[in-house]
C-alpha positions as CSV (number, residue, x, y, z in Angstrom):
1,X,-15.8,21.4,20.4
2,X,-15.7,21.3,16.8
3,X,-12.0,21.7,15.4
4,X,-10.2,23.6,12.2
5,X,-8.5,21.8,9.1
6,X,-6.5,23.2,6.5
7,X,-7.4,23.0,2.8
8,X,-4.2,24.4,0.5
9,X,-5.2,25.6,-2.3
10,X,-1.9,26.8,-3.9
11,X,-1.6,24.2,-6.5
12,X,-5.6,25.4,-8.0
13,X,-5.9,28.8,-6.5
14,X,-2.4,29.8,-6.6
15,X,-1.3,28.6,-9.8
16,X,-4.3,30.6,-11.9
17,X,-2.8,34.0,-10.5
18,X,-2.5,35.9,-13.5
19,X,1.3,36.1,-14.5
20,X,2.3,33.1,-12.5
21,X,2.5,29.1,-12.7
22,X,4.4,26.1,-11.3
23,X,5.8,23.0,-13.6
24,X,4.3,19.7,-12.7
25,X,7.6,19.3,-10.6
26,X,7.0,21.7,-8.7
27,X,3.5,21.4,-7.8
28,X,4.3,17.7,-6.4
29,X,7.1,19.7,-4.4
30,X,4.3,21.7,-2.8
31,X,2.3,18.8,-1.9
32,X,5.5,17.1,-0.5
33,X,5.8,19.9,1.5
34,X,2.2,20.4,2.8
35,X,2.2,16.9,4.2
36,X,5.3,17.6,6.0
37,X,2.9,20.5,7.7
38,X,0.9,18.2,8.5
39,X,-2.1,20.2,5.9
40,X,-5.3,18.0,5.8
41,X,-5.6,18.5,2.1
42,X,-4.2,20.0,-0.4
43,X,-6.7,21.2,-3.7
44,X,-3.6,19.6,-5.9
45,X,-5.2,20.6,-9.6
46,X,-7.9,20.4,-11.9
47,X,-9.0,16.9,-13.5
48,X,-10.4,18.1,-16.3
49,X,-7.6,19.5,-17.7
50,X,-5.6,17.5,-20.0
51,X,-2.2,19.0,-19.7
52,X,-2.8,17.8,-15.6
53,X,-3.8,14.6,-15.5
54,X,-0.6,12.9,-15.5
55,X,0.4,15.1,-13.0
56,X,-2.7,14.1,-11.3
57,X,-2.1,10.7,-11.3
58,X,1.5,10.7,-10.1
59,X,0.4,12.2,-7.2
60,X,-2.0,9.5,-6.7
61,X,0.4,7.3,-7.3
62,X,3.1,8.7,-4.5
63,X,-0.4,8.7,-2.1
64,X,-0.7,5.3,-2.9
65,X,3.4,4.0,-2.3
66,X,2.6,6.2,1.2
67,X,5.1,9.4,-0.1
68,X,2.2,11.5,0.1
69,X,0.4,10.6,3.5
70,X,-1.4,11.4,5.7
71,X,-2.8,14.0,3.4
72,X,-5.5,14.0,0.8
73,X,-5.5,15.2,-2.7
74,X,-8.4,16.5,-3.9
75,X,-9.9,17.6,-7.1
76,X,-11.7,21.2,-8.6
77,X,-14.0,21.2,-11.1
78,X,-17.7,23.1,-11.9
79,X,-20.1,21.6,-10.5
80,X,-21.4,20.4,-13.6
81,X,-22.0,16.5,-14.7
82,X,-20.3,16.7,-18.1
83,X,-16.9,18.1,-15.8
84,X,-17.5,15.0,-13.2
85,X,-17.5,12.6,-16.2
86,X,-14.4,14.2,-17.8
87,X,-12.9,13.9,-14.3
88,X,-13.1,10.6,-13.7
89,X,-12.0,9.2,-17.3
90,X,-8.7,11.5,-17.1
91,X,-8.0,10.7,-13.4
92,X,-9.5,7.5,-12.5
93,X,-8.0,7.3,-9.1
94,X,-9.7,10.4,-7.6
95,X,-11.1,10.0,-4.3
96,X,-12.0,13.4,-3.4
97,X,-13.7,16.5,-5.2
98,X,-14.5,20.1,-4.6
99,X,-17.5,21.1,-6.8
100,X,-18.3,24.7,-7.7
101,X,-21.1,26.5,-8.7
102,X,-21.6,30.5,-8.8
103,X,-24.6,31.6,-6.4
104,X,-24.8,35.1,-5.9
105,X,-27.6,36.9,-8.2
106,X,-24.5,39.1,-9.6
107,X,-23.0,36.1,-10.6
108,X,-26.4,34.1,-12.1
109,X,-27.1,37.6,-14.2
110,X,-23.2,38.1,-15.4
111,X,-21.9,34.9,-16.3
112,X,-25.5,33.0,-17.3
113,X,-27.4,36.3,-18.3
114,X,-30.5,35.2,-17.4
115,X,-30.2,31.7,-18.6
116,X,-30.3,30.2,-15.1
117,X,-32.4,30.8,-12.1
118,X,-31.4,30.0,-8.5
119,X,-33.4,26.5,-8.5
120,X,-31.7,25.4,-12.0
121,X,-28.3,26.6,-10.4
122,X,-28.9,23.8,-6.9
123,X,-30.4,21.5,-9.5
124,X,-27.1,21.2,-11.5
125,X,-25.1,21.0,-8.3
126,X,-27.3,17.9,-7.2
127,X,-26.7,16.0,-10.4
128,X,-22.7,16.8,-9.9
129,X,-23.0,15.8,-6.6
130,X,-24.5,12.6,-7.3
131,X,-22.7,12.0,-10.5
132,X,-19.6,12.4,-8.1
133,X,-20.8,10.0,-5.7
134,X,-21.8,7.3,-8.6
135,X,-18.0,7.4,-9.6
136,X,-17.5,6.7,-6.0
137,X,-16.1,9.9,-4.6
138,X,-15.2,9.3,-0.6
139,X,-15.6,13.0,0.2
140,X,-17.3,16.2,-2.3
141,X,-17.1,19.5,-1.1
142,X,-19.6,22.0,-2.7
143,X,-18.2,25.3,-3.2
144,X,-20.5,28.4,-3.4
145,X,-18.6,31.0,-5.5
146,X,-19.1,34.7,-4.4
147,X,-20.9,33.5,-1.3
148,X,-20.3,36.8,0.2
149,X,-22.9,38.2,-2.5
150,X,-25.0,35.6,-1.9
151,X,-28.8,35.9,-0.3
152,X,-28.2,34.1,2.9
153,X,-31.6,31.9,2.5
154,X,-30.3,30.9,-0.8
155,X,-27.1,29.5,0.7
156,X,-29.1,28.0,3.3
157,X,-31.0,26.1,1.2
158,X,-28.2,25.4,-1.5
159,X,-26.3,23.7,1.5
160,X,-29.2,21.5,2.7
161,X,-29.4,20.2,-0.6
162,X,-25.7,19.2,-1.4
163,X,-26.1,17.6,2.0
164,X,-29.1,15.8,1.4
165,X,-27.5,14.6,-1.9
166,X,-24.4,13.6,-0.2
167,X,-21.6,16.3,-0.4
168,X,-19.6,16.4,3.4
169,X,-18.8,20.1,3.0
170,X,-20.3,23.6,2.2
171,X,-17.5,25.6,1.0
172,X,-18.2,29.8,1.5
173,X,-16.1,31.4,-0.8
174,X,-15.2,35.0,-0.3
175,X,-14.8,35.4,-4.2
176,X,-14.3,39.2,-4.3
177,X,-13.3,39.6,-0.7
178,X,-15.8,41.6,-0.2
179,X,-16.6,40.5,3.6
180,X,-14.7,41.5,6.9
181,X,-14.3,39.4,10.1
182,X,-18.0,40.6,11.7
183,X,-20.5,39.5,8.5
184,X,-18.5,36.5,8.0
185,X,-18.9,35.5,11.2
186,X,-22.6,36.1,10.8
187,X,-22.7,34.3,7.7
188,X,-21.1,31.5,8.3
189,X,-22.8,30.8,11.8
190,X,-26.0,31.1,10.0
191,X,-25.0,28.7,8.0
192,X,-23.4,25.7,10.3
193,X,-26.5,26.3,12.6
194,X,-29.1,25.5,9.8
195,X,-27.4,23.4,7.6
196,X,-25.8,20.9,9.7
197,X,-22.8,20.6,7.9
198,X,-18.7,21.4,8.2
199,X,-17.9,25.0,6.2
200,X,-15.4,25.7,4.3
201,X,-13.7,29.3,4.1
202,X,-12.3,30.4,1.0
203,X,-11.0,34.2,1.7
204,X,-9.5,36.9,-0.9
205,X,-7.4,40.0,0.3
206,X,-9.3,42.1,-2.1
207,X,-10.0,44.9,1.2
208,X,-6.8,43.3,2.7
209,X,-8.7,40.6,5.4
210,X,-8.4,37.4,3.9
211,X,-6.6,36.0,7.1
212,X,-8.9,38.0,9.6
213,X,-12.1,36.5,7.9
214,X,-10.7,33.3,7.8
215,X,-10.2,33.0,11.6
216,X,-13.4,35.1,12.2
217,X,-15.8,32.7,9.7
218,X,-14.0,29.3,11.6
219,X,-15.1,31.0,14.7
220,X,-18.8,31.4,13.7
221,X,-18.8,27.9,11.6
222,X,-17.5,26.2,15.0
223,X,-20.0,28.5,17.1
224,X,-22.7,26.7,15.0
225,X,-21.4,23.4,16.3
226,X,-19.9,22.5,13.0
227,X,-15.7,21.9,11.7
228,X,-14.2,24.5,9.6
229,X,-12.3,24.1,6.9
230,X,-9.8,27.2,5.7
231,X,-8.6,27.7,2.3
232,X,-5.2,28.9,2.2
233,X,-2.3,29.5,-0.2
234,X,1.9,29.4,0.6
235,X,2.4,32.7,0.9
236,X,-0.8,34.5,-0.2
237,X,-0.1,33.9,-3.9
238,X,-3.5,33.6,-5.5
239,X,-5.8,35.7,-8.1
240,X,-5.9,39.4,-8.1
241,X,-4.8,40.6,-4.1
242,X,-4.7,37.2,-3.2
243,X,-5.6,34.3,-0.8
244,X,-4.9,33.8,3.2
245,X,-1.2,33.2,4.1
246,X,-0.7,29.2,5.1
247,X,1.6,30.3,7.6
248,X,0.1,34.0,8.9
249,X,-3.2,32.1,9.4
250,X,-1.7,28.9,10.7
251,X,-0.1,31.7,13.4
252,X,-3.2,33.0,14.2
253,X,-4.9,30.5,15.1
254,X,-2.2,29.2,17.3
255,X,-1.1,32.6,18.8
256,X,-3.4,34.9,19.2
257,X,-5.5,36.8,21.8
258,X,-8.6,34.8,23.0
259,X,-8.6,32.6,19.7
260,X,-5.6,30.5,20.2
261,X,-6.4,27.3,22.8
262,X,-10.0,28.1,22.6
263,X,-10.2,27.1,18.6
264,X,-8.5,24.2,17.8
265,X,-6.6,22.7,14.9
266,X,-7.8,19.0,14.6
267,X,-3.9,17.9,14.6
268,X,-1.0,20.4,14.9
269,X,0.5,22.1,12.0
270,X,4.6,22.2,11.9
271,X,5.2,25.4,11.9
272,X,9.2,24.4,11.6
273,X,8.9,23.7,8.1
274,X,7.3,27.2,7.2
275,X,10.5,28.7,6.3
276,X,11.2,26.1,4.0
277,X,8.1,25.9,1.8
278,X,7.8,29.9,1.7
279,X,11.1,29.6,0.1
280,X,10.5,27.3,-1.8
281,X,7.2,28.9,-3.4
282,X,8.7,31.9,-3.7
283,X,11.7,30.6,-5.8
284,X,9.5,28.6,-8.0
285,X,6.7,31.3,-8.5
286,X,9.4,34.1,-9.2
287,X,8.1,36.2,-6.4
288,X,10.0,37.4,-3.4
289,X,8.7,37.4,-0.1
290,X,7.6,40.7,1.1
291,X,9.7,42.0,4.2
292,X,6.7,42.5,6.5
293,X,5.5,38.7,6.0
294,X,4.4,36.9,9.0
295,X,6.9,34.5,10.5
296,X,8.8,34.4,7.3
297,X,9.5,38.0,5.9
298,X,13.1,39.2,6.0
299,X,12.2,41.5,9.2
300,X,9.9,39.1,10.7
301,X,12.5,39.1,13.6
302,X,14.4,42.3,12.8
303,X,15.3,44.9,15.7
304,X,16.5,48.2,15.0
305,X,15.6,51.0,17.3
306,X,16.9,51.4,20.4
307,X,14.1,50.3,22.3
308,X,13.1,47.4,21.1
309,X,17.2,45.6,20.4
310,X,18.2,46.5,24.2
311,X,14.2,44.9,25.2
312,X,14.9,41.8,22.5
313,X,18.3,41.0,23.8
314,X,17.1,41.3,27.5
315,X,14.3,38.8,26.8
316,X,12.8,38.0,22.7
317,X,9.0,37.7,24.4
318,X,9.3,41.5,25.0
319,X,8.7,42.2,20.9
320,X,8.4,38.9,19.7
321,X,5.3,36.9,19.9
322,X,6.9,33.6,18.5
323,X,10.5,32.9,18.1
324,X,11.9,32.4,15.2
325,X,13.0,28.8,15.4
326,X,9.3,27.9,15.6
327,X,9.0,28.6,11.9
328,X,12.1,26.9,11.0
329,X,14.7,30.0,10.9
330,X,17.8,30.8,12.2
331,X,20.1,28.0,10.2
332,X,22.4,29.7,8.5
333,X,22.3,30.0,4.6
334,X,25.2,29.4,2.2
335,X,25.6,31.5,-1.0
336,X,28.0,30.6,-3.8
337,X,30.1,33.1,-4.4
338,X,33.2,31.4,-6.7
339,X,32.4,28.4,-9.0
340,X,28.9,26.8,-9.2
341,X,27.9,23.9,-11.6
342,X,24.4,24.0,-11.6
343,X,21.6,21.9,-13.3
344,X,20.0,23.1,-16.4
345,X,18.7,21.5,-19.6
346,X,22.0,21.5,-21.3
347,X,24.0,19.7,-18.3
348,X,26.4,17.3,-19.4
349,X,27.2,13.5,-17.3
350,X,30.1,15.1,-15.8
351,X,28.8,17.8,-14.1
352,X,25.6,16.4,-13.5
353,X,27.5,13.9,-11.2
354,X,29.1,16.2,-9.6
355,X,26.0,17.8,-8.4
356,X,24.5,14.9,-7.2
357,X,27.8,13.8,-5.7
358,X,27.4,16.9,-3.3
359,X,23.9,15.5,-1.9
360,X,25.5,12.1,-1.5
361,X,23.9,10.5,-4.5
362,X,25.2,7.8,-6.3
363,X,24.7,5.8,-8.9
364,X,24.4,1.7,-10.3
365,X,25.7,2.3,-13.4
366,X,26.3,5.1,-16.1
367,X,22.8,4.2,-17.6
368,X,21.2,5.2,-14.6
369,X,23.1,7.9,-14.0
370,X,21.8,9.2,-17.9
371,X,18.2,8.2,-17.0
372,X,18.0,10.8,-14.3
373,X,20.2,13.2,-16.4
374,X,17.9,13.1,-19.1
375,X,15.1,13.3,-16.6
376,X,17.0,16.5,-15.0
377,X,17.0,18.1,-18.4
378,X,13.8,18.1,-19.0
379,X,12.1,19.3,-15.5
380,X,14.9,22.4,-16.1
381,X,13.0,22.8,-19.6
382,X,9.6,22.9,-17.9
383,X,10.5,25.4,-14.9
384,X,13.2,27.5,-16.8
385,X,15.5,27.7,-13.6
386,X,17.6,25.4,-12.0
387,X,16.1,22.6,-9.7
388,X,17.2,23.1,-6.0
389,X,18.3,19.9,-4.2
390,X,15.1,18.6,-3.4
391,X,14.0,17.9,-6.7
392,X,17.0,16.5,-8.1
393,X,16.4,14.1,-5.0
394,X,12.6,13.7,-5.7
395,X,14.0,12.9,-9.6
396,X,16.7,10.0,-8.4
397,X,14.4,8.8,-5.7
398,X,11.7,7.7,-8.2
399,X,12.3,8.0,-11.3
400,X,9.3,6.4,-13.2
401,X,7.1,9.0,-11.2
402,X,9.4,12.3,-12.4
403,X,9.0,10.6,-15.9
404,X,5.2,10.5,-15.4
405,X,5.3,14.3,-14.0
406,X,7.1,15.2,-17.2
407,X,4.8,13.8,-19.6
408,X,2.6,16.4,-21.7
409,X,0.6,15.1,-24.8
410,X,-1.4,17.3,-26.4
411,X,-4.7,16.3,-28.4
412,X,-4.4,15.5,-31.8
């Protein structure tokens, strides 16, 4: 049977919520952290931006020295050949891409007005595609935006010819999520059936379902004898209401009723780093996670009534469906509450070392200890908070790639 691979799209999706954004820093963070899930890919930016490419090609760079690995980095651009050109000269090293192209009629009418017809929109994606593939692009997936608006022969025949031209996967993108977990089904089915190729869900919580119909549009992609490939975000963060939780879909695949055992991840998520990399995206995007959360929320595994703490104690699997060491929880967490030197862009040697002397780190020599000081300084200037112990890890570990992460030159 064909399986299910994750796609994170945090570091694309995620960081174009309105009000929100991640430093360079912690982007590569997030990646770290997806490959310790065990994430097939993660959508790590855009390459035709200039303030990400050297971003961009650090984290080719760690992919390369085997930091990031097993999982792949890939691109999102238009699917336009002018964008694929820009790509490749800012980010040489790019191996995979995720093209996109509006479909629906809406769309063609509101954002071309008329300009564009349905033929001139699959033309312009063939010409990506293939401009893509000239630059030698290993995998291109071809995204259609508001697919859930889209006339289902259009899709249909928008898929066949990204395939014919070379593009590995048809990515059906619940723009508006404006689908629920029975047309998506339909759709997507439709779609793996006739046009012979993996799908890709891309889900909004617009009407609140964005995990529902990505589980329900796997099932019908799969169904059609194709792989299914679900977009997802740490923690839901993405435009408007939203993308599908990593970790609440990564659940329900694995745990619920008639899905889990039947539908299958190609290799196993670890679910034991969940805790941390909620956390972690929460701390760096300045939003708390909501109480109710899946696996992760602060009464994910809270018991108060009566009932349910005497039928908890007496065994957890009477009102818990997981336990709470599967998604890393239940070490306990240490607050400050007298002194605390902490790292900011105004840290002097001396307490800088003794920050670093807490995690064990040492140094060669004091000019070593000033080139990560220095380093320090300015990551705290791009995130305007204190780095937690991981990056100040990530920045002593290697250097030359922090100093690549914090490089921003603007056009002249």
């Amino acid at each position: 049977m064909a399986k299910i691979h994750f796609i994170d799209v945090t570091n694309r999706d995620g960081v174009q919520t309105a009000h929100l954004g991640l430093s360079k820093l912690e982007k590569t963070m997030i990646n770290i952290y997806l490959n310790e899930m065990g994430v097939f890919q993660s959508e790590f930016g855009f390459p035709t931006t200039r303030h990400e490419q050297y971003y961009l090609q650090a984290n080719l760079e760690l992919a390369e020295m085997g930091v990031l690995k097993p999982i792949r980095l890939g691109g999102w651009i238009r699917a336009v050949v002018d964008d694929v050109e820009k790509a490749f000269k800012l980010v040489p090293g790019l191996k995979h891409l995720n093209l996109s192209m509006s479909t629906s009629d809406q769309m063609i009418q509101g954002k071309f007005q008329g300009a564009r017809s349905q033929d001139d929109i699959a033309t312009m994606m063939v010409h990506a595609v293939e401009a893509a593939r000239a630059h030698g692009a290993e995998s291109i997936g071809v995204n259609a935006e508001d697919a859930s608006r889209t006339q289902i022969d259009f899709l249909v025949r928008f898929g066949l010819a990204a395939k014919e031209h070379g593009a590995q996967r048809l990515r059906y993108c619940d723009t508006l999520g404006y689908d629920n977990p029975f047309s998506i089904y339909e759709s997507t089915r439709t779609l793996a059936e006739n046009v012979g190729m993996p799908i890709e869900l891309h889900c909004h919580g617009d009407l609140g379902m964005a995990v529902a119909n990505s589980l329900s549009g796997a099932k019908g992609a799969i169904d059609g004898g194709q792989d299914a490939y679900i977009n997802t975000t740490v923690n839901g963060i993405g435009e408007r209401a939203g993308n599908a939780d990593l970790v609440a879909t990564a659940l329900a695949i694995t745990k619920s009723k008639a899905f889990a055992g039947k539908y299958q991840l190609e290799k196993p998520i670890n679910l034991t780093k969940a805790w941390k990399i909620s956390r972690f995206a929460s701390y760096a995007f300045e939003v708390p996670i909501p109480i109710n959360q899946p696996g992760v929320g602060a009464n994910a595994f809270a018991h108060s009534s009566g009932i349910h703490a005497d039928g908890v104690l007496k065994d957890p699997h009477n009102y818990e469906l997981y336990s709470f060491d599967e998604v890393g929880r239940g070490e306990p967490e240490l607050v400050e509450t007298g002194r605390a030197i902490c790292s900011g862009e105004y840290t002097g040697i001396s307490g800088f070392r003794h920050i670093m002397g807490r995690m064990a780190v040492t140094f060669e020599d004091p000019a070593q200890a000033e080139e990560v000081l220095e380093l320090a300084r300015y990551a705290n200037v791009e995130a305007q908070k204190p780095l937690i112990e991981d990056e100040l890890l990530f920045i002593a570990k290697y250097p030359k790639i922090a100093r690549k992460l914090l490089t921003l030159i603007p056009p002249e």
